[in-house]
KEFIDREN-862257 format. One record per residue (C-alpha): x, y, z. Coordinates in steps of 0.5 Angstrom, whole numbers, always signed. Each point is the difference from the previous one (the first is absolute). Layout:
! residues N
+-------+-------+-------+
!     x !     y !     z !
+-------+-------+-------+
!     X !     Y !     Z !
...
+-------+-------+-------+
! end
This chain:
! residues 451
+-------+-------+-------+
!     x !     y !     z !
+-------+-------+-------+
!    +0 !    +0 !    +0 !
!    +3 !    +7 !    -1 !
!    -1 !    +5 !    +5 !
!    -4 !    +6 !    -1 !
!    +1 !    +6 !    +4 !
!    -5 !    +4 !    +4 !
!    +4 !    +4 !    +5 !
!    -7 !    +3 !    +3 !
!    -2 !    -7 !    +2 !
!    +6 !    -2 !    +3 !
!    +1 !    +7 !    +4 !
!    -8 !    -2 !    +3 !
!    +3 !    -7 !    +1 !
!    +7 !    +3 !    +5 !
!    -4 !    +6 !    +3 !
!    -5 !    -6 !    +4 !
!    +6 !    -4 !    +1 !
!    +5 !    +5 !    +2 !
!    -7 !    +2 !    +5 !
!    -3 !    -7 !    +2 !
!    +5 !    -6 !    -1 !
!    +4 !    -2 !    +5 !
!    +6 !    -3 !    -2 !
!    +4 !    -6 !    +3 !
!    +7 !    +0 !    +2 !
!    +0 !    +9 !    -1 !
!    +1 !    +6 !    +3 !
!    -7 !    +2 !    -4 !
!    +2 !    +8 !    +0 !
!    +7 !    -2 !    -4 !
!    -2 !    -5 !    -5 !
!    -3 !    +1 !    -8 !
!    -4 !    -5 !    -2 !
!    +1 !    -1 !    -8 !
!    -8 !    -1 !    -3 !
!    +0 !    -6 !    -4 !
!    -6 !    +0 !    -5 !
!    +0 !    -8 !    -3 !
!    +5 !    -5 !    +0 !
!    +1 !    -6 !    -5 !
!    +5 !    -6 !    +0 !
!    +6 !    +2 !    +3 !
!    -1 !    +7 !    -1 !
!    -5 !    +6 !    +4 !
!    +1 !    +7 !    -3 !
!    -3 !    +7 !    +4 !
!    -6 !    +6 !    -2 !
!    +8 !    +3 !    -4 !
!    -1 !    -5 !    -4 !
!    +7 !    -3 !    +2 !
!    +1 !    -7 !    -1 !
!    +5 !    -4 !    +5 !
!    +2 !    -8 !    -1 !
!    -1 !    -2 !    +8 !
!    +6 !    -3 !    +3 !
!    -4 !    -1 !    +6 !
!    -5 !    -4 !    -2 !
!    -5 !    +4 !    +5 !
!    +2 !    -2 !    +6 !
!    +4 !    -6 !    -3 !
!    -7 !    -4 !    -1 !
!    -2 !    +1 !    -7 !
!    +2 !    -6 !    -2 !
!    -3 !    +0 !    -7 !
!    +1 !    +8 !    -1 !
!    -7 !    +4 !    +0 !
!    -7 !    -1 !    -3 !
!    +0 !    -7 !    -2 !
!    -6 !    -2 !    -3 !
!    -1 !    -6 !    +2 !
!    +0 !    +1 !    +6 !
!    -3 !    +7 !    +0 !
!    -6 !    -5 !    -3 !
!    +0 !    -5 !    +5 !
!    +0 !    +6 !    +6 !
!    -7 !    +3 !    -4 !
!    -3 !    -8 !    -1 !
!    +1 !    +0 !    +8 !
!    -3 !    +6 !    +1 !
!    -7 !    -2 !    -4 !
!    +0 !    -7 !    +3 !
!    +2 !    +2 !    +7 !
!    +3 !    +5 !    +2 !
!    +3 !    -2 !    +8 !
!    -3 !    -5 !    +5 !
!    +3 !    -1 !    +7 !
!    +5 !    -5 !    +1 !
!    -3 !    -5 !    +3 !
!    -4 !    -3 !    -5 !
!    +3 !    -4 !    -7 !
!    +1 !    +4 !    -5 !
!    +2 !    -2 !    -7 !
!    +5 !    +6 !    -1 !
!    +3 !    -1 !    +6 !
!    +1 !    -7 !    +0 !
!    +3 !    +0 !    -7 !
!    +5 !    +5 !    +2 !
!    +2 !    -4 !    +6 !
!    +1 !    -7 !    -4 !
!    +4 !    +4 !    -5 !
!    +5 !    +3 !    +5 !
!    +0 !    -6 !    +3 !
!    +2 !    -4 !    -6 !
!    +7 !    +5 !    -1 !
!    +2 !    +0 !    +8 !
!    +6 !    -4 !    +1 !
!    -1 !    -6 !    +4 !
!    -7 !    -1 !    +4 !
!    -2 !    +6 !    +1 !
!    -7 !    -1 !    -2 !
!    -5 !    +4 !    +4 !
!    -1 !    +7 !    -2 !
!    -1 !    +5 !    +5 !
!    -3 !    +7 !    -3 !
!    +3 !    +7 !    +2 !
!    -1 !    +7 !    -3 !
!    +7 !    +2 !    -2 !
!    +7 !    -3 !    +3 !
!    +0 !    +4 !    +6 !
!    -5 !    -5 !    +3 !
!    +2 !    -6 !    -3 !
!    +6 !    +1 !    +5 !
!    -5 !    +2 !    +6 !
!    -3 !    -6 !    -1 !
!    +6 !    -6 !    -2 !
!    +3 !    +4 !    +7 !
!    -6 !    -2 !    +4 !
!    +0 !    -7 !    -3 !
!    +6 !    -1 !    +1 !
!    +1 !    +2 !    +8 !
!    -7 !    -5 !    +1 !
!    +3 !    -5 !    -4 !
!    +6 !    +0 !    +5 !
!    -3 !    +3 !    +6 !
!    +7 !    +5 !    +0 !
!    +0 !    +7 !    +1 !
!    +6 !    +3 !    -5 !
!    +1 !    +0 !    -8 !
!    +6 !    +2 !    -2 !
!    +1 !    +5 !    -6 !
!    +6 !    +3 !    -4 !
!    +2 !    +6 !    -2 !
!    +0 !    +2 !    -7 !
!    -8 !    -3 !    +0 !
!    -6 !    +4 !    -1 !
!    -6 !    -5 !    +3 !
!    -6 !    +6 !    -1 !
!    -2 !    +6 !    +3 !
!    -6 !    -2 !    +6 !
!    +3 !    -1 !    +7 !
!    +3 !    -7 !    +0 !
!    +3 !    +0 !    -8 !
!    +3 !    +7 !    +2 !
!    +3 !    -2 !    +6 !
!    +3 !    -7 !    -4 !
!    +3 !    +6 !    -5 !
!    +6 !    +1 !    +0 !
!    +2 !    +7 !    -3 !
!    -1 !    +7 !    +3 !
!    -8 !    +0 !    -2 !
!    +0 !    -5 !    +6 !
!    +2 !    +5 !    +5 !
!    -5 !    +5 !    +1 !
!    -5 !    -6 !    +2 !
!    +5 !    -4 !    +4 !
!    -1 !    -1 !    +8 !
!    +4 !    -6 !    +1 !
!    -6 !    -4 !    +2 !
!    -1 !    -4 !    -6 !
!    +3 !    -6 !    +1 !
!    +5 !    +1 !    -5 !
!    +8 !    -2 !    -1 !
!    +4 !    +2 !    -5 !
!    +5 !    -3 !    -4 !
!    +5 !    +1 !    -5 !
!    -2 !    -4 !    -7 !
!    +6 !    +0 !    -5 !
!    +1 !    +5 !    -4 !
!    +8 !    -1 !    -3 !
!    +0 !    +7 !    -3 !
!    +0 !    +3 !    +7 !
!    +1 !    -5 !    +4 !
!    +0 !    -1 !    +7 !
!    +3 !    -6 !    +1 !
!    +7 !    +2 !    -4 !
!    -1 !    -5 !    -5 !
!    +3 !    +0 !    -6 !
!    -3 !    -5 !    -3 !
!    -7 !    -3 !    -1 !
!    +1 !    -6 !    +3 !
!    +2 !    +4 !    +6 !
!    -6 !    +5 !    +0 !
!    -4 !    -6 !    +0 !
!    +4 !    -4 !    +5 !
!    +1 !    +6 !    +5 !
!    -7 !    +2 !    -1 !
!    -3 !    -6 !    +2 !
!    +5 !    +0 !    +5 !
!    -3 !    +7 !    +3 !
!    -7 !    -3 !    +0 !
!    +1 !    -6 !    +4 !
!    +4 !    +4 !    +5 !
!    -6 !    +5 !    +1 !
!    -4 !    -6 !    +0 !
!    +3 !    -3 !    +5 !
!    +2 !    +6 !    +5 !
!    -8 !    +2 !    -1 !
!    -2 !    -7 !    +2 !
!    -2 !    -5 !    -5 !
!    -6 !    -1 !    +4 !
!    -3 !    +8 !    +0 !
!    +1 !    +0 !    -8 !
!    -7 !    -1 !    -4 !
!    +3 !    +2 !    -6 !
!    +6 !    +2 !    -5 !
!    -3 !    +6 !    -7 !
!    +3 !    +1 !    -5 !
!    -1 !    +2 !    -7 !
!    +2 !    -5 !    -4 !
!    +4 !    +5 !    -4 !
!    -1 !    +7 !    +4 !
!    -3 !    +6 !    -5 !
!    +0 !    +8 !    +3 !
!    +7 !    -2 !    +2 !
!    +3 !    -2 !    -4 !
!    -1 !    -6 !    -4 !
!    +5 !    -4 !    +3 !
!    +0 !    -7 !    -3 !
!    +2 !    -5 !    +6 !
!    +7 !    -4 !    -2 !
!    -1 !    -7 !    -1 !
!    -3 !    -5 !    +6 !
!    -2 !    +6 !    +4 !
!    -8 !    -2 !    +0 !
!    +1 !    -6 !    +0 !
!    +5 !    +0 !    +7 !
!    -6 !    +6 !    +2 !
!    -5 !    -6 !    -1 !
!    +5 !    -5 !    +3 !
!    +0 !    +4 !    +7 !
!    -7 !    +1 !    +1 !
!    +0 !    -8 !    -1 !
!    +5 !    -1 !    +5 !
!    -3 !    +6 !    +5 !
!    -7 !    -2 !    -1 !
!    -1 !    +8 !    -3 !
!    -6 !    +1 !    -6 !
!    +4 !    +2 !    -6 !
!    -4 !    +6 !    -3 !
!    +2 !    +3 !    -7 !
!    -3 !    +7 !    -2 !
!    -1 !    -1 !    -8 !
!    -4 !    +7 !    +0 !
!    +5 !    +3 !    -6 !
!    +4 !    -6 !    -2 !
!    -7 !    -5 !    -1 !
!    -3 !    -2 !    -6 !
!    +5 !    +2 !    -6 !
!    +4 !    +5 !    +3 !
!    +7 !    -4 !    +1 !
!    -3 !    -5 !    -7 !
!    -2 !    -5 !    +5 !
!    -7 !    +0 !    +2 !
!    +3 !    +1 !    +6 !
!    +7 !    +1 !    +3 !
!    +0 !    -5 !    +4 !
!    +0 !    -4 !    -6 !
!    +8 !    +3 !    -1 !
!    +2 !    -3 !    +6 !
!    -4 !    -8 !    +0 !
!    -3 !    +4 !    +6 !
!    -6 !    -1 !    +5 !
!    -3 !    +4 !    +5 !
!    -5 !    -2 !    +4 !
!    -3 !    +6 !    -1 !
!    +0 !    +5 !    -6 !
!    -3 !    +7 !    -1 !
!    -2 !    +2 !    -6 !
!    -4 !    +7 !    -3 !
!    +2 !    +4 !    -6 !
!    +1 !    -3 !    -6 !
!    -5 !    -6 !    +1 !
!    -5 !    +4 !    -4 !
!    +4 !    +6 !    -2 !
!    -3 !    +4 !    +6 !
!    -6 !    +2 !    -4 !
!    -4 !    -2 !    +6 !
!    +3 !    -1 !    +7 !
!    +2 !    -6 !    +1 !
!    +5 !    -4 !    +5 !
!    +1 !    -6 !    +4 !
!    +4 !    -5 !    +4 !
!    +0 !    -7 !    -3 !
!    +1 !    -6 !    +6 !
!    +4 !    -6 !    +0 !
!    -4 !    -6 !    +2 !
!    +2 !    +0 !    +8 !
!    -1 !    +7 !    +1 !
!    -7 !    -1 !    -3 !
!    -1 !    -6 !    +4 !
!    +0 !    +4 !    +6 !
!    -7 !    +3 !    -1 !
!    -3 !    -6 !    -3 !
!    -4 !    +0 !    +6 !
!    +3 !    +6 !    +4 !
!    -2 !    +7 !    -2 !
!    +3 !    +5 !    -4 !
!    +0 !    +6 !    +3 !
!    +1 !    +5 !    -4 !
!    -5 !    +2 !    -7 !
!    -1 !    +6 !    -5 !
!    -7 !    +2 !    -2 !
!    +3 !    +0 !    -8 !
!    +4 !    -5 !    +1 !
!    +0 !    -4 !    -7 !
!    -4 !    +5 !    -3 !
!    -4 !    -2 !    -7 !
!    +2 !    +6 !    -4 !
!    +7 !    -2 !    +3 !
!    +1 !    -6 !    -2 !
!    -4 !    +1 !    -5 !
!    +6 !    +3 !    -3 !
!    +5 !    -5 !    +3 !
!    -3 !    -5 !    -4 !
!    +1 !    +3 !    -7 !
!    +7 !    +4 !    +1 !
!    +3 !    -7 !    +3 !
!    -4 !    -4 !    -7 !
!    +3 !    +5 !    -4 !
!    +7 !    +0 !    +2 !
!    +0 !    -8 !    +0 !
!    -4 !    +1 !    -7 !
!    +5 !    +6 !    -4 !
!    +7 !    -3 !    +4 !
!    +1 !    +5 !    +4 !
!    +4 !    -3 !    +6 !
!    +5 !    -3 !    -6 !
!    +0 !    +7 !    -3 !
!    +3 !    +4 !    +6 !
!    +5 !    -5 !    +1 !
!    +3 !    -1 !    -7 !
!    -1 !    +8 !    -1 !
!    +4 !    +1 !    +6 !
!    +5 !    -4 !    -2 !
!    +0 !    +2 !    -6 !
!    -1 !    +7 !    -1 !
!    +0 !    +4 !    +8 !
!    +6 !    -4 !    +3 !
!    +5 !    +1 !    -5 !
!    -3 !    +7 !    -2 !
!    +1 !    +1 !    +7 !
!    +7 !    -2 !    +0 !
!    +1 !    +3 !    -6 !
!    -2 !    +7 !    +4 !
!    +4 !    -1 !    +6 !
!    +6 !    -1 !    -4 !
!    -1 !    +8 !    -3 !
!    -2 !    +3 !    +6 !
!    +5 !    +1 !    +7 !
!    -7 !    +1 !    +3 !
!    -2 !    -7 !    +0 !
!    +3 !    -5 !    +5 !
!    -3 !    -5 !    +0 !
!    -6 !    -5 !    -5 !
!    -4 !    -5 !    +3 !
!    -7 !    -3 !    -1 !
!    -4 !    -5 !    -4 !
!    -5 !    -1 !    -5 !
!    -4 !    +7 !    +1 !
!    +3 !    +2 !    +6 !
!    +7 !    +4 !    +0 !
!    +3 !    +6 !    +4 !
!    +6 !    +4 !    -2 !
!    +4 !    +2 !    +7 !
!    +2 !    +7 !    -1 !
!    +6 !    +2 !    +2 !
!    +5 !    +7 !    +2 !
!    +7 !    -5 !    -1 !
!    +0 !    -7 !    -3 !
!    +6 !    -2 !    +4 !
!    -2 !    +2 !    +7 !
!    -7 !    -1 !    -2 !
!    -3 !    +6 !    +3 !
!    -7 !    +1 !    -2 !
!    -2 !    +5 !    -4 !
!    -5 !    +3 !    +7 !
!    +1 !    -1 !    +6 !
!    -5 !    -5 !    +3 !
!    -7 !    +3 !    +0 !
!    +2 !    +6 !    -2 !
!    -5 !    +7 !    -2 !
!    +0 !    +6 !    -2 !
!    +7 !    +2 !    -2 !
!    +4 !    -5 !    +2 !
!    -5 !    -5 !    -5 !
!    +2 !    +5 !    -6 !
!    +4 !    -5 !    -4 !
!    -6 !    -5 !    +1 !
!    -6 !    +6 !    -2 !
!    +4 !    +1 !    -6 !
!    +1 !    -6 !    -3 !
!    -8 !    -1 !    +1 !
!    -1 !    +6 !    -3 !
!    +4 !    -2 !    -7 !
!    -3 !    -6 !    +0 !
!    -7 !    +3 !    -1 !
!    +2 !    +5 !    -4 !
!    +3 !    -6 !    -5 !
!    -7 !    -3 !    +1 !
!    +1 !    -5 !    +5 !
!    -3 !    -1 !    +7 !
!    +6 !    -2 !    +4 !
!    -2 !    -3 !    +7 !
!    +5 !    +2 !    +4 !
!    +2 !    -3 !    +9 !
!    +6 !    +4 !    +2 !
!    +6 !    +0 !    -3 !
!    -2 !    -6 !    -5 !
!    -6 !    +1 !    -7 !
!    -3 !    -7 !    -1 !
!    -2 !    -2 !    -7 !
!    -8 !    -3 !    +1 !
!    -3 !    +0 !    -6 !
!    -6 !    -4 !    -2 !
!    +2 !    -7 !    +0 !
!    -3 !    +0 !    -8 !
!    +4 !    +6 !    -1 !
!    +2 !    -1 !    -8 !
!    +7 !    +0 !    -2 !
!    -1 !    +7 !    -4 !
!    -3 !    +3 !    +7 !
!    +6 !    -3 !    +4 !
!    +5 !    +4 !    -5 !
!    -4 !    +5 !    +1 !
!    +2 !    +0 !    +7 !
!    +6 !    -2 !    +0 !
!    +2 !    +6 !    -5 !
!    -4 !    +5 !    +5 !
!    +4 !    -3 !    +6 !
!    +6 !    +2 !    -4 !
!    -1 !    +7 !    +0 !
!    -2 !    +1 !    +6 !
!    +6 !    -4 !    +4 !
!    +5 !    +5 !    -4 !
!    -4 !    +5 !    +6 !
!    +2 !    -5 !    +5 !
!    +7 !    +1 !    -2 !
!    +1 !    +6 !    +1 !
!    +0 !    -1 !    +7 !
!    +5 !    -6 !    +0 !
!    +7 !    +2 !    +3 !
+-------+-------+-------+
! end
């Protein structure tokens, strides 16, 4: 579709957004949202007429880009059937939403417990989790994003936890292996992976295996990074719950269905949880949805006990309903397949290629449709670009880098010192050059900045 400007309507759309819209994660006073008028594939363009290839997939869950019509039909056949009924009664969307989840988790995890979004997924695995094992504690990394409700931000890892942090959430945290900046002075992988396992069993043990309910981790972990976890990691996490009697929960909010070309990431890892989160790409997040699917043991501890815990739109008609088409679409047009060999293929060795020209580029890493460039000030002190969680003028570099890229069409995501390339995962070949031509310009700002 071609953009059509009309500013007039894009200037009513701002004024009753800058007057009535409250806005997450935002000093609402210092913001200026752009107006968007209409989006399709894997592009949105604003009332300016501007158009901007979206390398952030939304908030990473456009899976199969904007406006899809098949799903975009089964929504509207939903609505003409029914439009919502409460969760306690059979329905058909619901339930085939559930089997076709169930059919692409690893292992046994069979039973689908609906959510809104992946915040409440991570609620509610935790609260499974602590009944399942009759333990207190949950122990999280840093560099992990689990959501913004109460307990998934307290699971958080990184300075948007800070505000809402008392202490009182029954949270231990931990060093996951992250090689680039490691804190184990590794200089290998297999040393990242040994010490960090290492790491996690000394904190197992100096807590008390008996206190410890369970371990969350993203199975790749998104906002901080992208951090791909050396070989054996998952697997010697999932060998430690075994040995402690601890759930294994894997957050795959942003790196489920599709993203890292598996249906899920566990999958890259011959890993299973006991529990797994989902949200967000299951249906392209054209209609809120999330979940936690359960292993066989966890679901046996309700079989005759009680769930304590329910949402009033949980497995919600339309929801599923959408669920149900993005996921016979993306088994249907090879989607999965698609973001592991374009990855491959075209954003990997593109990005290499872009890392080789510009000093600002410390490090590549990724999978499939999920990848990130660390930026840096000196690739051989490896000094980030910003200081961590920096704002205003120390985020100068980073801010100028964003505004390059959006001048070049490109809608970068950008988490402090690093820009993560997040595209739909049926993003074209054309389309991906597309972006990677845009990352260029925009990192010859960020070079400007290095030493």
């Amino acid at each position: 579709m071609t953009p059509q400007p009309n500013p007039q309507v894009g200037a009513a759309v701002k004024a009753a957004d800058r007057a009535h819209v409250f806005h997450s994660w935002s000093a609402q006073e210092l913001i200026d949202p752009p107006a968007i008028a209409g989006a399709e594939g894997a592009y949105f363009w604003d009332y300016d007429g501007n158009r901007f290839l979206d390398f952030t997939s939304g908030l990473v869950y456009t899976n199969i880009g904007y406006q899809h019509p098949k799903v975009v039909a089964a929504i509207q056949e939903q609505a003409a059937t029914m439009t919502t009924f409460a969760p306690a009664f059979a329905v058909e969307a619901r339930s085939e939403a559930a089997r076709l989840i169930a059919e692409r988790t690893p292992g046994d995890l069979d039973k689908i417990f609906f959510t809104n979004a992946g915040a409440d997924a991570v609620e509610h695995a935790t609260r499974m989790a602590r009944l399942h094992t009759g333990r207190p504690k949950v122990l999280a990394a840093y560099r992990g994003y689990h959501g913004g409700t109460h307990q998934a931000i307290n699971l958080t890892g990184d300075p948007r936890r800070w505000a809402s942090d008392t202490g009182t959430a029954g949270v231990v945290r931990f060093w996951a292996p992250f090689l680039y900046r490691s804190r184990f002075y590794a200089e290998t992988e297999q040393q990242e992976c040994e010490r960090a396992l290492q790491h996690l069993e000394d904190t197992i043990v100096f807590e008390g295996p008996q206190t410890v309910a369970a371990i969350i981790l993203e199975t790749v972990p998104g906002t901080a990074g992208i951090m791909i976890p050396p070989p054996g990691y998952l697997a010697g996490v999932r060998a430690l719950c075994d040995k402690y009697g601890i759930v294994f929960i894997l957050d795959e909010v942003m790196a489920g269905f599709g993203r890292t070309g598996e249906w899920f990431a566990a999958d890259l890892f011959d890993v299973t949880p006991d529990l797994l989160t989902f949200a967000k790409g299951v249906n392209s997040g054209y209609v809120p949805l999330g979940g936690v699917a359960i292993s066989g043991k966890i679901a046996e501890t309700f079989a005759k006990r009680p769930y304590p815990g329910g949402l009033t739109y949980s497995g919600h008609p339309l929801a599923c309903a959408a669920a149900v088409a993005t996921i016979n679409v993306m088994a249907e047009e090879g989607i999965v397949e698609h973001a592991a060999n374009l990855g491959a293929q075209v954003i990997e060795p593109g990005l290499r290629e872009l890392a080789e020209r510009h000093p600002s580029v410390g490090e590549v890493r990724g999978v499939g449709m999920f990848w990130a460039l660390e930026l840096v000030k000196d690739r051989e002190t490896r000094e980030p670009l910003v200081p961590y969680n920096a704002t205003g003028e120390a985020n100068a570099p980073m801010a100028a880098f964003g505004a390059a890229a959006k001048k070049h069409g490109l809608w970068p995501f950008i988490n402090m010192n690093r820009t993560h390339v997040v595209p739909a995962c049926n993003i074209t070949e054309t389309e991906a050059k597309e972006g990677l031509a845009a990352l260029d310009a925009a990192l010859s700002v960020a070079d400007e900045h290095t030493a």
